[in-house]
N, C-alpha and C positions, 0 to 999 in steps of 0.2 A: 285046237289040237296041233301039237308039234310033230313033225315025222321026223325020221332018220335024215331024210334029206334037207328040209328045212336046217337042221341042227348042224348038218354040215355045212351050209352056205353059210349061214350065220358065225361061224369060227373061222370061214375060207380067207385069205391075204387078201383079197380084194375088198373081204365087210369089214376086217380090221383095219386096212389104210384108209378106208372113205369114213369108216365112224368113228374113228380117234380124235376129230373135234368134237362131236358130242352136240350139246344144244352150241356150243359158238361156232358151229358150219351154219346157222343162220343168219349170225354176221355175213359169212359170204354173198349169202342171198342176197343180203339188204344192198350190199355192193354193187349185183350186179341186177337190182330190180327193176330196172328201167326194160331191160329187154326181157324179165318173167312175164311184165306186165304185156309188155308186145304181146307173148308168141298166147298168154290168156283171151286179150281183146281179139286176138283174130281168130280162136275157138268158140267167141261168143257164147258159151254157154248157158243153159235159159236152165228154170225150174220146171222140173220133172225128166230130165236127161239122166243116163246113167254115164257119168265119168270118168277116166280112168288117167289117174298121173301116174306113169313109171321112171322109176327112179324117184323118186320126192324127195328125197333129202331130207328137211325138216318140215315140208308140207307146204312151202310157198307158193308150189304152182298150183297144190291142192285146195289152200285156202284161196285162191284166186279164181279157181274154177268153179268153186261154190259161193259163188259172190251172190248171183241173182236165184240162190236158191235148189241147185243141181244136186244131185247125190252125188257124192264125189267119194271114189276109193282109191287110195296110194299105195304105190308097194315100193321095196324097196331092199336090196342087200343086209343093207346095217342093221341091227337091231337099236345100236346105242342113237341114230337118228331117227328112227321109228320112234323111241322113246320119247327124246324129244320135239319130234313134229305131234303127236299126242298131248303133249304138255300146252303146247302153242295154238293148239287148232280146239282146246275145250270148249269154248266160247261159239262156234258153227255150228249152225241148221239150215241143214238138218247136220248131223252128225257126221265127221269124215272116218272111215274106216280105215285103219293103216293095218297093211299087210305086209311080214316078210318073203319073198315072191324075189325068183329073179327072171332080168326082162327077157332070157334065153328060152323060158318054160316059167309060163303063166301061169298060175294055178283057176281059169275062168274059160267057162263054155265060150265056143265059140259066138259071132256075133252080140254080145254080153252088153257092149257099149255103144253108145249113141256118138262117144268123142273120146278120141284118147290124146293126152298129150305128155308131151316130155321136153322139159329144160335142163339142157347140159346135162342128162342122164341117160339115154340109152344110147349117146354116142359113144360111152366106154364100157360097153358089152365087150365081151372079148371076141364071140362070135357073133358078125354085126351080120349076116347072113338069116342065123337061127332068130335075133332079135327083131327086124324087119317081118320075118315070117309070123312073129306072134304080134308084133303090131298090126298086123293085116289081119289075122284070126280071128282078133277077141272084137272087131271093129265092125257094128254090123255093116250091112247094105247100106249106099249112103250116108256111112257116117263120117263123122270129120276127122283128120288128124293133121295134129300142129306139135310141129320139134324145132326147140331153138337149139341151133350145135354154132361151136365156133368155127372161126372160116382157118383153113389153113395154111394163110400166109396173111400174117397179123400179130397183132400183138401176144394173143394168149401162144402163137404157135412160137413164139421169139421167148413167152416164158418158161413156158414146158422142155426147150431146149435148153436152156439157163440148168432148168431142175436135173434136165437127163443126164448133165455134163457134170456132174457131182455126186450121180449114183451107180451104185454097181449093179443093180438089175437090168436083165437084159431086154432090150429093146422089146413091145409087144409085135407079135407078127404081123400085125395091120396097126395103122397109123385111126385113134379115134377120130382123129380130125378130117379124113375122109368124109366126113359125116355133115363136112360144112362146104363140100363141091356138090355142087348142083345134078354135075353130071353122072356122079356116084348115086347120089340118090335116085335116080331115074331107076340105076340099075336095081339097085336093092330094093324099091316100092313099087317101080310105076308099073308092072303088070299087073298091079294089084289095085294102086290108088289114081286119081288123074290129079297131077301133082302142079300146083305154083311156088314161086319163092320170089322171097323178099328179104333184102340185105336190112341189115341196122347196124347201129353202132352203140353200145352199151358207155355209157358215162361214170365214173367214179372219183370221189371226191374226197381226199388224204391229207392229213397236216403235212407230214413228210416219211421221208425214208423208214425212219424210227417207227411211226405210227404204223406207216403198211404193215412194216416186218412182225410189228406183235402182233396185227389183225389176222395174218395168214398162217403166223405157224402157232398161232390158238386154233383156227376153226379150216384150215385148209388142210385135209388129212395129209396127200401128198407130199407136203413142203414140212408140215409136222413132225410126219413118219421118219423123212430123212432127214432132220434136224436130231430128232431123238439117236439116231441108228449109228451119226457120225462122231465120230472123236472131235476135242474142240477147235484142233487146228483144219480141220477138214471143215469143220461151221462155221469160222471164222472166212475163210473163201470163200464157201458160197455164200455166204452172208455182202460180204464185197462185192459179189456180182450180182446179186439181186437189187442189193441196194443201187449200182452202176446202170442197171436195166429200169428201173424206176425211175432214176434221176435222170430218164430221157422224157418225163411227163412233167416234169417240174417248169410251173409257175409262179407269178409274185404269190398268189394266195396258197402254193403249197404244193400237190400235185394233182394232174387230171390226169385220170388213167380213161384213155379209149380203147375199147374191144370191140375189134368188128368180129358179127356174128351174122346165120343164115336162119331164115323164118321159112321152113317149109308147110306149106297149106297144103295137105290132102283131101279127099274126096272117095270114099270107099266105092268101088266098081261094081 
């Protein structure tokens, strides 16, 4: 059943720029699988747990939490990636249940989960306050939580400046990559969880300039969205500076892109 509000979230700027790649935002994933597979292996997830990925995107961290058999449910903004995480995740058992649900207001009793996790998804909640609040809610007693956010002084925080510097929307009031300081986290979890972290570095692997640029602006909504939005002398520069920002990863065999990222391990209080 759909409600009013469901229906709203589902048409709001936020589910239209993140699901405007559609099924190739799971290109991204594959991109950045090295650290999905992280922040999954350290949720450990066994068969008969109830799971919970928010944000999923196309369902990577979902199908990875259902590896050894978990019941696994994702939610998620977009409908157009719901879609396609659906399409990708047929094949799992037990069955992954994709829900549109945002991470702000969960639609799930409390203590619900045995684990919940989130890759590079509930760090761009707008209100990372209310979002922490529902990661602690639906978590029961004792249970686990693992979120991989990226760090913000690094490579993704040098791209996402590259991206802001060619658009005209206004900066959000909180920085998501807050999400990848240790010390921020304390604040917004640790009354609730007893928190560890652990750094990584995410690997990716590009023929060249050319290849990134159609990999990202198919399946990366953000870079998409303003590609679409911009006149062609205005994409033609930022096209120049992405391409100039990536050609700092270039080697003989083409390019290696490194993201460092944060692996937070919770413990529900």
């Amino acid at each position: 059943m759909t409600t009013h509000d469901d229906a709203a979230l589902a048409h709001g700027p936020a589910a239209a720029m993140w699901g405007i790649g559609g099924k190739d935002y799971d290109e991204i994933s594959f991109a950045i699988s090295d650290a999905l597979a992280h922040a999954a292996q350290r949720l450990n997830a066994r068969a008969g747990e109830h799971i919970l990925d928010v944000a999923t995107g196309t369902g990577w961290s979902a199908r990875n939490a259902a590896r050894r058999g978990a019941t696994v449910t994702g939610v998620d903004i977009a409908p157009d990636l719901l879609a396609a995480a659906g399409d990708l995740s047929r094949h799992i058992r037990p069955p992954i249940e994709f829900r549109l649900a945002n991470a702000q207001q969960l639609p799930f009793d409390d203590g619900a989960f045995d684990g919940v996790i989130s890759t590079f998804g509930v760090m761009f909640a707008a209100d990372q306050a209310a979002a922490a609040a529902e990661l602690a809610r639906v978590c029961r007693s004792g249970g686990r939580l693992v979120l991989a956010t990226w760090a913000p002084n690094g490579a993704v925080a040098e791209f996402f400046g590259v991206i802001a510097h060619h658009s005209d929307a206004p900066p959000p009031p909180s920085s998501s990559l807050t999400w990848g300081d240790p010390a921020h986290v304390e604040k917004l979890l640790g009354k609730e969880f007893e928190l560890k972290f652990e750094r990584g570095i995410s690997n990716a692997y590009h023929d060249s300039t050319e290849d990134i640029w159609d990999w990202y602006t198919r399946g990366f909504g953000p870079l998409r969205q303003l590609v679409q939005s911009l006149p062609p002398d205005r994409v033609h520069r930022l096209r120049r500076d992405v391409d100039a920002y990536h050609r700092h990863y270039a080697i003989p065999a083409g390019l290696h892109m490194k993201r460092e990222y944060l692996i937070t391990l919770g413990r529900r209080r």
